[in-house]
VOBA-625924 format. One record per residue: residue in one letter; x, y, z of N, C-alpha, C in turn. Coordinates in steps of 0.001 Angstrom, whole numbers, padded with zeros to 6 digits, always signed. Layout:
BEGIN
AXYZXYZXYZ...
! end
This chain:
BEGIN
X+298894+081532+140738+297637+080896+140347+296976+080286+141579X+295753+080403+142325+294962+080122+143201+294653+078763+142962X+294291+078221+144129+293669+076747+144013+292453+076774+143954X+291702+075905+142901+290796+075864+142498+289996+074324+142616X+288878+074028+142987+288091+072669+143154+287061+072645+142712X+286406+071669+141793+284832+071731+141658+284583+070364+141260X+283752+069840+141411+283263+068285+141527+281850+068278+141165X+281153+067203+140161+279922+067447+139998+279354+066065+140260X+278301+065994+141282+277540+064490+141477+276310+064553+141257X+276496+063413+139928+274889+063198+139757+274523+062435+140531X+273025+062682+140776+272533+061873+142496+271021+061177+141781X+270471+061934+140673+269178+061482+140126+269346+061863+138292X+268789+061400+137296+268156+062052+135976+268440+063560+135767X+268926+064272+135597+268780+065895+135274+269005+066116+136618X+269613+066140+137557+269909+066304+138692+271383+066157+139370X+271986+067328+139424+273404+067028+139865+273987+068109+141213X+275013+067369+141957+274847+068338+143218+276218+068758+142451X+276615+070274+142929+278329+070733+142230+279183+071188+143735X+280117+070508+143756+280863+071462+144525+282407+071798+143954X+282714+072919+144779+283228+073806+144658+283770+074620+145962X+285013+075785+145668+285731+075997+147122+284161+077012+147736X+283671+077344+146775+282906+078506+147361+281486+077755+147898X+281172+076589+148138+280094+076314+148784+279749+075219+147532X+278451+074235+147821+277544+073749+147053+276123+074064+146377X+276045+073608+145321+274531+073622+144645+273891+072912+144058X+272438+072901+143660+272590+071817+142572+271470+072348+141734X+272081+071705+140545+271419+072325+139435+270501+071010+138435X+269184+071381+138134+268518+070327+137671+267852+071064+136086X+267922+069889+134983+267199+070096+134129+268532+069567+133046X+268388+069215+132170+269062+068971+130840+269916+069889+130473X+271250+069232+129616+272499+070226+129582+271445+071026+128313X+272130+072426+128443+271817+073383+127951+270220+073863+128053X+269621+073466+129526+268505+074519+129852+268604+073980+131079X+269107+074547+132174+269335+074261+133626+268752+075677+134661X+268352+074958+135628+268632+075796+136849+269315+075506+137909X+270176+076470+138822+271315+076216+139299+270461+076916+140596X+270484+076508+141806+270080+076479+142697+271268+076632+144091X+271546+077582+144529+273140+077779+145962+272978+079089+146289X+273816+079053+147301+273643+080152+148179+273967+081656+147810X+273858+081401+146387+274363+083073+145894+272673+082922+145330X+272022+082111+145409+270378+082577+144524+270456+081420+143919X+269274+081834+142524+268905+081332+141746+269432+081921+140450X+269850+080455+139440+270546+081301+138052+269994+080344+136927X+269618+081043+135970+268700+080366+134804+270031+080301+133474X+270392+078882+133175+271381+078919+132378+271034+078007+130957X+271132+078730+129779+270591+078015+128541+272190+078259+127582X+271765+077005+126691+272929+076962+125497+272745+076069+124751X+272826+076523+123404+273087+075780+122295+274475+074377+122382X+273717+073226+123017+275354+072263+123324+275957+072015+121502X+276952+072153+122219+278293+071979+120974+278777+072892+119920X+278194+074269+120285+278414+075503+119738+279261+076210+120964X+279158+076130+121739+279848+077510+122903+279091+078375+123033X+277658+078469+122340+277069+079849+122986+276405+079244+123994X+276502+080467+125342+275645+080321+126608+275083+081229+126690X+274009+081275+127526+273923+082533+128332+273006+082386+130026X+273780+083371+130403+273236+082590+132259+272730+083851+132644X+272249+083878+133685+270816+084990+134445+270678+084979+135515X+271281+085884+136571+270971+085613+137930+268982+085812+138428X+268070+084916+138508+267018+085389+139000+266682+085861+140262X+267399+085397+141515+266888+086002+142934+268793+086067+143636X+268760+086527+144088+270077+086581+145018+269555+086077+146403X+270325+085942+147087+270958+086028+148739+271987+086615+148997X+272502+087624+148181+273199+088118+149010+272813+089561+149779X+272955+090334+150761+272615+091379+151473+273758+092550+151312X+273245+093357+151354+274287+094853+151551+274462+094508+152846X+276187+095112+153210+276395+095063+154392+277266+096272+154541X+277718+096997+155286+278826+098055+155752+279896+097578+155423X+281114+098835+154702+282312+098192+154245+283024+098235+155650X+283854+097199+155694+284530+097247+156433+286081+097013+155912X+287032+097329+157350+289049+098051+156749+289286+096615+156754X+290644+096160+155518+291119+094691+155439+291374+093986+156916X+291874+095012+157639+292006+094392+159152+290983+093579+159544X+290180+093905+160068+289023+093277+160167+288175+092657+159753X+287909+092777+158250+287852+091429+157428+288452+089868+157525X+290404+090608+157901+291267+089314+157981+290692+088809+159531X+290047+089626+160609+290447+089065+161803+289102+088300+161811X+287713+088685+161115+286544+087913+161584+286109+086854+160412X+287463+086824+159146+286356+085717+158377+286839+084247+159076X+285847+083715+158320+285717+082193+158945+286452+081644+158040X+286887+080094+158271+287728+079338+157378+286806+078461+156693X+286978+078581+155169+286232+077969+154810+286099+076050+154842X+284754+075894+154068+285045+074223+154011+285574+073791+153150X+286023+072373+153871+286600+071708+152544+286034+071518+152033X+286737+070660+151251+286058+069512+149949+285243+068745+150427X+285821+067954+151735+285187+066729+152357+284237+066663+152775X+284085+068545+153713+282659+068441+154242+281911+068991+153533X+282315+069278+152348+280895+069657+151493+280437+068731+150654X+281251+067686+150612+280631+066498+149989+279560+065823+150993X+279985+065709+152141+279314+065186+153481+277991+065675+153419X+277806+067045+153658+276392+068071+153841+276095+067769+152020X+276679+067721+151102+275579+067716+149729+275045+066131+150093X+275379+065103+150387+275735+063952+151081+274052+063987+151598X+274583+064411+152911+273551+064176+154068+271989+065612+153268X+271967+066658+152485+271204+067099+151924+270089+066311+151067X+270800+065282+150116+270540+064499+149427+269471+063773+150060X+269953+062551+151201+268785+061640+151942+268069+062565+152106X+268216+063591+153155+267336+064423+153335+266514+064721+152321X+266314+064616+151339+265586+065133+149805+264584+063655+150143X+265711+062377+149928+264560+061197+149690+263662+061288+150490X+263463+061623+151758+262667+061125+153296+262025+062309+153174X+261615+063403+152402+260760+064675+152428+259829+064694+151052X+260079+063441+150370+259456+063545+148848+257817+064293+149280X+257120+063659+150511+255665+063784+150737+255731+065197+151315X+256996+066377+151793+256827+067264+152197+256275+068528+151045X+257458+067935+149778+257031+068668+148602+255234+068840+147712X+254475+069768+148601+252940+069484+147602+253066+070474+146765X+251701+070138+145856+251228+071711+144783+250668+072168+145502X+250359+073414+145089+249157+074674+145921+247345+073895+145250X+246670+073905+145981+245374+073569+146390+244840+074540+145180X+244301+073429+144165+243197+074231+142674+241994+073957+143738X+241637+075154+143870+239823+075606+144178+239264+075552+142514X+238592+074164+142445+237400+073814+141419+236451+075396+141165X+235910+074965+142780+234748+075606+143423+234654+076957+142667X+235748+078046+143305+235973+079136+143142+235655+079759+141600X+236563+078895+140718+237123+078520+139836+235808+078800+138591X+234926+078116+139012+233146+077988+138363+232751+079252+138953X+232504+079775+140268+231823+080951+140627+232323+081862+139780X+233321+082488+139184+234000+083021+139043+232973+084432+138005X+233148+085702+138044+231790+086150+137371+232645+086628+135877X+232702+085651+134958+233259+085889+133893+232048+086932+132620X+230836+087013+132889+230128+088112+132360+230303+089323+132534X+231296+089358+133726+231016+090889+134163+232837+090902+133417X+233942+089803+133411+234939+090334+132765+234741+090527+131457X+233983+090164+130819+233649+089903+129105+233072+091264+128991X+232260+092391+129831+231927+093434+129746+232978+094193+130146X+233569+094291+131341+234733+095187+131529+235771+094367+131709X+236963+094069+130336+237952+093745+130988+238818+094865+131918X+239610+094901+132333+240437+095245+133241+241290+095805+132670X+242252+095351+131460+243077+095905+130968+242830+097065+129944X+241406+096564+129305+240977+097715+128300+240550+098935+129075X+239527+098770+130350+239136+099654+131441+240222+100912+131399X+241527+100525+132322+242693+101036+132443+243246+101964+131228X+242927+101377+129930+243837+101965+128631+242373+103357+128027X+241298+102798+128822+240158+103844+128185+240440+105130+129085X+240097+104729+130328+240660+105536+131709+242110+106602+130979X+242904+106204+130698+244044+106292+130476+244206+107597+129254X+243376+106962+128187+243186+107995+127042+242060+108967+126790X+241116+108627+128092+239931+109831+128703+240420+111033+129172X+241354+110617+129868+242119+111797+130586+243345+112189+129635X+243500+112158+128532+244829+112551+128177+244634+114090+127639X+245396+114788+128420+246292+116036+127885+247482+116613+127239X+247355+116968+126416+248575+117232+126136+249156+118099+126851X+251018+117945+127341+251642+119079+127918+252680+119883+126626X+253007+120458+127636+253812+121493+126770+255175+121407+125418X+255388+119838+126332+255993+119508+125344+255437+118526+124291X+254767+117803+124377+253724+117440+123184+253157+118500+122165X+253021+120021+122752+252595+121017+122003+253442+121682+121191X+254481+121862+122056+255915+121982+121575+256102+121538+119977X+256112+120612+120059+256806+119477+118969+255572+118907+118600X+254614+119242+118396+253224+118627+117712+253081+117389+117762X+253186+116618+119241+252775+115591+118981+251327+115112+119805X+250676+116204+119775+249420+115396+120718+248927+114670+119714X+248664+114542+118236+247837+113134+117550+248855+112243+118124X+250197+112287+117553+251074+110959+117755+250495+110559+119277X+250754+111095+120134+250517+110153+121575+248894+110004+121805X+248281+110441+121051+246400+109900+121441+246535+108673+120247X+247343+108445+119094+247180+107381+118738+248038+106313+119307X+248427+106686+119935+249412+105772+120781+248975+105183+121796X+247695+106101+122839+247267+105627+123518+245724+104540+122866X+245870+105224+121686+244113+104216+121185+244890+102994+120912X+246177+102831+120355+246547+101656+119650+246932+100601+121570X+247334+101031+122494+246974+100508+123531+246153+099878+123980X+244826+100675+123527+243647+100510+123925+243258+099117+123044X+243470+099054+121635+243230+097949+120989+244013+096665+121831X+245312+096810+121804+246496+095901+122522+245470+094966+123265X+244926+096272+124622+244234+095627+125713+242952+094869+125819X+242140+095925+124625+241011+094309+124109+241504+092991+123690X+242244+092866+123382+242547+091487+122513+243173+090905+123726X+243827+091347+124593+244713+090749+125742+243128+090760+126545X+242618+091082+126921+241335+090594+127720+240586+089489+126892X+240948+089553+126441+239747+088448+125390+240265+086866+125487X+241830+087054+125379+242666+085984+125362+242300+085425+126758X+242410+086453+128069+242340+085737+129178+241029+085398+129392X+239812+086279+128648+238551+085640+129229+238414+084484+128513X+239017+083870+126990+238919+082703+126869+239703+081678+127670X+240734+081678+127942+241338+080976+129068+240677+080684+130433X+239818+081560+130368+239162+081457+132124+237639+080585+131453X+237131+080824+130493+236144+079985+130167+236466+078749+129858X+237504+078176+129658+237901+077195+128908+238361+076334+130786X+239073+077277+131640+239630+076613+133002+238123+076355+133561X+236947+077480+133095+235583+077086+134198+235292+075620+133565X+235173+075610+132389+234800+074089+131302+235158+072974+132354X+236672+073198+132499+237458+072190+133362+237025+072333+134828X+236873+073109+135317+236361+072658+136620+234900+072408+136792X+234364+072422+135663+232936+071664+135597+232702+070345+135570X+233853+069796+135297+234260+068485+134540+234525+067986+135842X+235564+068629+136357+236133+068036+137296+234966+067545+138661X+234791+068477+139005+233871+068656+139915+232536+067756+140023X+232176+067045+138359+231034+066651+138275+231921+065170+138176X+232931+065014+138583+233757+063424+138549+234353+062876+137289X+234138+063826+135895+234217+063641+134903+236031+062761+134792X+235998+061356+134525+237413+061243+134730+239005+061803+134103X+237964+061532+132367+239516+062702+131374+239625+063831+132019X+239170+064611+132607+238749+065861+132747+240085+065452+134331X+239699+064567+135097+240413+064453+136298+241924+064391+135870X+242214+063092+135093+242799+062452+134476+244099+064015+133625X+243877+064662+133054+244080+066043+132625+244302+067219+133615X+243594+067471+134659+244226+068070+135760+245381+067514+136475X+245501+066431+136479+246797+065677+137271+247914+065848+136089X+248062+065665+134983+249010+066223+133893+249221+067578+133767X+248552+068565+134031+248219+069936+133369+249655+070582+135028X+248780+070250+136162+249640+070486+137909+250451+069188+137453X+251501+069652+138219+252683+068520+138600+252534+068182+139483X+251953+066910+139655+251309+066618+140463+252070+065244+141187X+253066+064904+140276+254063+064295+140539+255467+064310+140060X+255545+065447+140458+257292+066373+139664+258062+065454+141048X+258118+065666+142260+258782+065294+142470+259146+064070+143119X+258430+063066+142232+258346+061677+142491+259676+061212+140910X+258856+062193+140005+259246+061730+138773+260487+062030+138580X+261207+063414+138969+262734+064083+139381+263552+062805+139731X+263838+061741+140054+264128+060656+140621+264420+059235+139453X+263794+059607+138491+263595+058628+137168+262286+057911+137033X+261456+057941+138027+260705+056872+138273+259502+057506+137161X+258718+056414+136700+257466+056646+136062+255832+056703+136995X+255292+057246+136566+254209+057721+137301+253001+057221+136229X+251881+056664+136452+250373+056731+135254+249512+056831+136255X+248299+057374+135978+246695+056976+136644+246284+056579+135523X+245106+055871+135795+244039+055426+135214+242971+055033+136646X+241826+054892+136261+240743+054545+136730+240190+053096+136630X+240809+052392+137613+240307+050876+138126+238565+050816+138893X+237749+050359+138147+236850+049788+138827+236132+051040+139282X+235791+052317+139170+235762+053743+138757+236572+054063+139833X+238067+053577+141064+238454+054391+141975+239600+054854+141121X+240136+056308+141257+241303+056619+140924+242114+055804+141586X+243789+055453+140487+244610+054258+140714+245671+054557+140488X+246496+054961+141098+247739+055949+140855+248984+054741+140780X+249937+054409+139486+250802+053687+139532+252111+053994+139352X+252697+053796+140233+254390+054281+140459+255626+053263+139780X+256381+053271+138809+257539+052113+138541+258469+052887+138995X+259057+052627+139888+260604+052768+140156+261659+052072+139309X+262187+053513+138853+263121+052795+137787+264563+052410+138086X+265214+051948+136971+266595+050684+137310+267580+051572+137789X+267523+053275+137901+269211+054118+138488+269091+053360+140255X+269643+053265+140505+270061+053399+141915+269693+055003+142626X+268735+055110+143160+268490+056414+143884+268741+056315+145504X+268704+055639+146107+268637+054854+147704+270298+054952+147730X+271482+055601+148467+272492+055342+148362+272719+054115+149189X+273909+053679+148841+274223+052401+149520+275604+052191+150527X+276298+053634+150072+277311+054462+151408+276793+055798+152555X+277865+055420+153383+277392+056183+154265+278583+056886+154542X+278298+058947+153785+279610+059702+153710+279584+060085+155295X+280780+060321+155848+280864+061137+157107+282242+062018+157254X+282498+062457+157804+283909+063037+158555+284155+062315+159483X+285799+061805+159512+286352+061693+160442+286983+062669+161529X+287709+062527+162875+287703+063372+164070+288906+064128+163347X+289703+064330+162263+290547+065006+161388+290053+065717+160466X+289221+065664+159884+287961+066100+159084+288259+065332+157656X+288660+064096+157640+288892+063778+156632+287732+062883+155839X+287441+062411+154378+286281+061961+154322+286064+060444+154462X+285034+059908+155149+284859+058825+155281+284030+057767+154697X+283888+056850+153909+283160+056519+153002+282764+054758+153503X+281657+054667+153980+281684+053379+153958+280075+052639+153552X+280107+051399+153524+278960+050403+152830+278189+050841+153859X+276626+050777+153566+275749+051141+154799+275449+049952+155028X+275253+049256+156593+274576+048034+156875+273022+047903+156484X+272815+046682+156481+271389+046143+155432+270310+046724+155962X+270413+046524+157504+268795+047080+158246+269012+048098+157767X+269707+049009+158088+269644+050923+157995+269620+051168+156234X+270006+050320+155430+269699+050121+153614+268547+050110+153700X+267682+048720+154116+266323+048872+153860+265402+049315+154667X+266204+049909+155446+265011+050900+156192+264627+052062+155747X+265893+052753+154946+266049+054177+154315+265055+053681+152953X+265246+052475+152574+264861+052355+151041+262779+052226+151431X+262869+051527+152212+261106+051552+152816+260351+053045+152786X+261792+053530+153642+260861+055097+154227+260770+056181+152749X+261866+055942+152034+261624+056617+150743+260553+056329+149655X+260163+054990+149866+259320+054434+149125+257801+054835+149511X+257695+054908+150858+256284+055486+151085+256126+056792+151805X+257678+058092+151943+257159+058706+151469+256735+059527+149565X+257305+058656+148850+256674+059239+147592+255039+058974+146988X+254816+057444+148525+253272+056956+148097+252454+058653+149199X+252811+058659+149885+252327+059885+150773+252153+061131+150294X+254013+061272+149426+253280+062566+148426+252587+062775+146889X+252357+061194+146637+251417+061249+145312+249877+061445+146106X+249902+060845+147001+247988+060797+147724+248075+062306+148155X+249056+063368+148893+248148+064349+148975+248283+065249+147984X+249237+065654+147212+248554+065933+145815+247974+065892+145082X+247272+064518+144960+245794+064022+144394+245250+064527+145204X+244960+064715+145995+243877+065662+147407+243950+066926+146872X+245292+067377+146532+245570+069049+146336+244844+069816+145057X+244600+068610+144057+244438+068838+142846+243215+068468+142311X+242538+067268+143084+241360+066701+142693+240265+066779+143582X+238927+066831+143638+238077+066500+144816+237629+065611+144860X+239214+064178+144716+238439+062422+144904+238766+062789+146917X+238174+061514+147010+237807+061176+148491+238685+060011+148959X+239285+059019+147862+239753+058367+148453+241156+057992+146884X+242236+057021+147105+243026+057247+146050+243830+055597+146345X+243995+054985+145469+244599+053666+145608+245736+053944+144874X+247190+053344+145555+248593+053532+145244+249151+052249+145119X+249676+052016+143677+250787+050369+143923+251735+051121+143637X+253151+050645+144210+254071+051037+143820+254874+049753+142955X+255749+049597+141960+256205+048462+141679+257791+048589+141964X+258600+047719+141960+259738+047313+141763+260575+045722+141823X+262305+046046+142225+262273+044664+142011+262716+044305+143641X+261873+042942+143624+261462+042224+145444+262697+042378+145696X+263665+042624+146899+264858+042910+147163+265037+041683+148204X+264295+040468+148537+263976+039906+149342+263847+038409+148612X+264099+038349+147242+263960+037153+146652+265395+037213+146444X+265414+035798+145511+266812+035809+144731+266607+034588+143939X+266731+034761+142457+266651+036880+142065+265770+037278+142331X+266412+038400+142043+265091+039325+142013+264016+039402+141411X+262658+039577+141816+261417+039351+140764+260957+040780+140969X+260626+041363+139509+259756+043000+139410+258212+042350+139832X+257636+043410+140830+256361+043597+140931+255833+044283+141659X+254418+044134+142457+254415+045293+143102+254825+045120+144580X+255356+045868+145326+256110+046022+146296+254959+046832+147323X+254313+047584+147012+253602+048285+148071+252089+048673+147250X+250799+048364+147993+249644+048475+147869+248734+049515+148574X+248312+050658+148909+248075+051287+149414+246651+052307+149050X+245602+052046+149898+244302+052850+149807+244724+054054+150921X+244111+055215+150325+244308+056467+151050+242913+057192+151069X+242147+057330+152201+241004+058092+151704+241654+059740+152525X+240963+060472+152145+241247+062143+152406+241023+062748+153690X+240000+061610+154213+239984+062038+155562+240991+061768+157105X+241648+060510+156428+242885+059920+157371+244662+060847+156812X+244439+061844+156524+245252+062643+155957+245564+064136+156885X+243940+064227+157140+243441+065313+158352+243965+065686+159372X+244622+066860+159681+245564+067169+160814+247098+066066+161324X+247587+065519+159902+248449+064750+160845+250290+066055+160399X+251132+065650+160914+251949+066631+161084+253069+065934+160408X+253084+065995+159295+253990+064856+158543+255484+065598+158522X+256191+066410+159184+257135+066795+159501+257623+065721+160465X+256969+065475+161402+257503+064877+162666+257174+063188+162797X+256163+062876+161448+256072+061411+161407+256877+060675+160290X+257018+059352+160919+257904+058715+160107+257346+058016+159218X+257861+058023+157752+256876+057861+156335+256092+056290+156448X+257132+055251+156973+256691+053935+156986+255590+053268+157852X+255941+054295+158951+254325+054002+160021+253815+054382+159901X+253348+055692+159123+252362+056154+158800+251580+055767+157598X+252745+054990+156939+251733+054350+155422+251312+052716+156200X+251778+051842+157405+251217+051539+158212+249663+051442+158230X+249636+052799+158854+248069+053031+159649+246805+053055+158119X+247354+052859+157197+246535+052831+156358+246210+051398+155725X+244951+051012+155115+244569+050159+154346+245652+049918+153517X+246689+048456+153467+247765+048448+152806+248714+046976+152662X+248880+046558+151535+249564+045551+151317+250933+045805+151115X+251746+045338+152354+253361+045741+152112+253420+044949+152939X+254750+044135+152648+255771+043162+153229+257596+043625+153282X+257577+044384+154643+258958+044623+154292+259714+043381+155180X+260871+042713+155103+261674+042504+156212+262799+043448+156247X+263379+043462+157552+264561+044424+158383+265908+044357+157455X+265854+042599+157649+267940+042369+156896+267427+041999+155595X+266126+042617+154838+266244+041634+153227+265355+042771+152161X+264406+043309+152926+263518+044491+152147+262517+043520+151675X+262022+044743+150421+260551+044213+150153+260747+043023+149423X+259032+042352+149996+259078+040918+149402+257649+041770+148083X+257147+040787+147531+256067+041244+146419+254666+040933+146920X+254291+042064+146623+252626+041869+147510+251364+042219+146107X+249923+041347+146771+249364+041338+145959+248692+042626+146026X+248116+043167+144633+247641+044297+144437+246213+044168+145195X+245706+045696+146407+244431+045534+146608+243753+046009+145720X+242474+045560+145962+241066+045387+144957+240259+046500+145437
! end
């Protein structure tokens, strides 16, 4: 019987890293509708919990064809695998890495604009799909074996009943595209439900919210007002995994500066990646961010807001947020935050 290891850490809500001898992954979403995310691909896994039925789906691989090669040489070039320790370490050190990139994660850019131009008279006259199925049954001949076996009616009604299929499937999408122009009429003309509804419709804060935290807009004073609660899990770890010069695992308390320094920089980058997704999704110009939680700097602790932050769209412009660090850069902006080094955030008043 082989030795066998697998370990599962939840790190966030629907979010768990797994390891195992064969490498790490992690898989997010609620038991019995998950996706599993590692170096063999992507795998879509659903089940009825407390019955035993599953069923799982590889969607993309990584793995490559390669040339077989003789056991000899297999034994002489594989590598030794990792342990336990250091794959806890790298899911470990993966993890922060996740917090300090929240602002790397955007949506793809809705063109309003486009969106309205769009020449939906000319699809309402030719859809596309019916086009294709007319095309399709213009040209039909029967061959020899259709003649054969008498079926040229059967396959010309086969191709007309297509042809119906494809009207109704054009129709569906030209109402969908009239109904998306509606919305970018709305949008475009500042209409706020209409704004308010595009930011729900895009995830526009999936991965703020992946984390537990709650997310609302509403419209203060007519500026969009984006409000963040960070909720009570512990997401900020408070050890620091490593290897020792044996490779064994090392686990210790993280000191306070490097705690609330990690806990600062995570905090504004998720204010960084709610403002340019509102950029990505909306055509506001400028976007006000509180974040709330509890003051880490009192005692006790008092809930409130912790970070205040105006963002207009143009101080966003060419900066290279790979290589900048989240806290000086929410800094350079219009912004009420009080961190200290050995204590974290104190509670700041909301700007106006």
């Amino acid at each position: 019987m082989g030795f066998r290891f697998q370990k599962r850490i939840k790190i966030a809500p629907g979010v768990r890293v797994n390891i195992s001898k064969s490498g790490f992954s992690t898989s997010i979403g609620p038991r019995g509708a998950s996706v599993t995310v590692g170096k063999r691909g992507v795998r879509a896994n659903v089940g009825i919990p407390g019955t035993g039925i599953s069923y799982s789906e590889q969607l993309t691989s990584n793995r490559s064809k390669r040339p077989l090669r003789s056991s000899s040489q297999t034994a002489s070039s594989a590598k030794p695998a990792y342990s336990a320790e250091a794959k806890e370490v790298e899911a470990y050190t993966s993890y922060v890495d996740m917090l300090l990139s929240t602002h790397l994660e955007t949506v793809q850019p809705v063109n309003w604009k486009a969106i309205l131009q769009e020449d939906l008279e000319q699809l309402a006259a030719n859809g596309p799909r019916a086009e294709e199925a007319r095309r399709k049954l213009k040209a039909f001949q029967p061959n020899w074996f259709d003649r054969l076996f008498r079926r040229e009616e059967t396959r010309r009604r086969e191709l007309e009943e297509e042809l119906s299929k494809a009207i109704v499937q054009d129709k569906i999408q030209l109402s969908e595209k009239q109904t998306l122009a509606d919305q970018a009429s709305k949008v475009l003309a500042g209409d706020e439900s209409a704004w308010q509804e595009a930011l729900q419709e895009y995830p526009a804060f999936a991965a703020i919210e992946q984390f537990g935290h709650k997310v609302h807009v509403k419209f203060c004073n007519g500026e969009l007002t984006v409000f963040v609660d960070i909720g009570e899990d512990e997401v900020v770890p408070k050890e620091v995994l490593s290897l020792t010069a044996k490779g064994n695992l090392s686990r210790k308390k993280m000191g306070k500066t490097n705690y609330f320094a990690l806990y600062q920089d995570y905090v504004c980058s998720c204010i960084l990646g709610a403002a340019r997704n509102v950029f990505a999704i909306l055509p506001a110009e400028h976007v006000l961010i509180h974040v709330y939680d509890r003051s880490q700097a009192d005692e006790p602790p008092v809930r409130g807001c912790i970070a205040s932050v105006r963002i207009r769209r143009n101080e966003l412009s060419g900066m290279l947020f790979e290589l900048q660090d989240p806290s000086r850069t929410v800094e350079t902006f219009e912004h009420h935050m009080n961190h200290l080094k050995t204590k974290g955030f104190r509670l700041v008043e909301e700007l106006k």
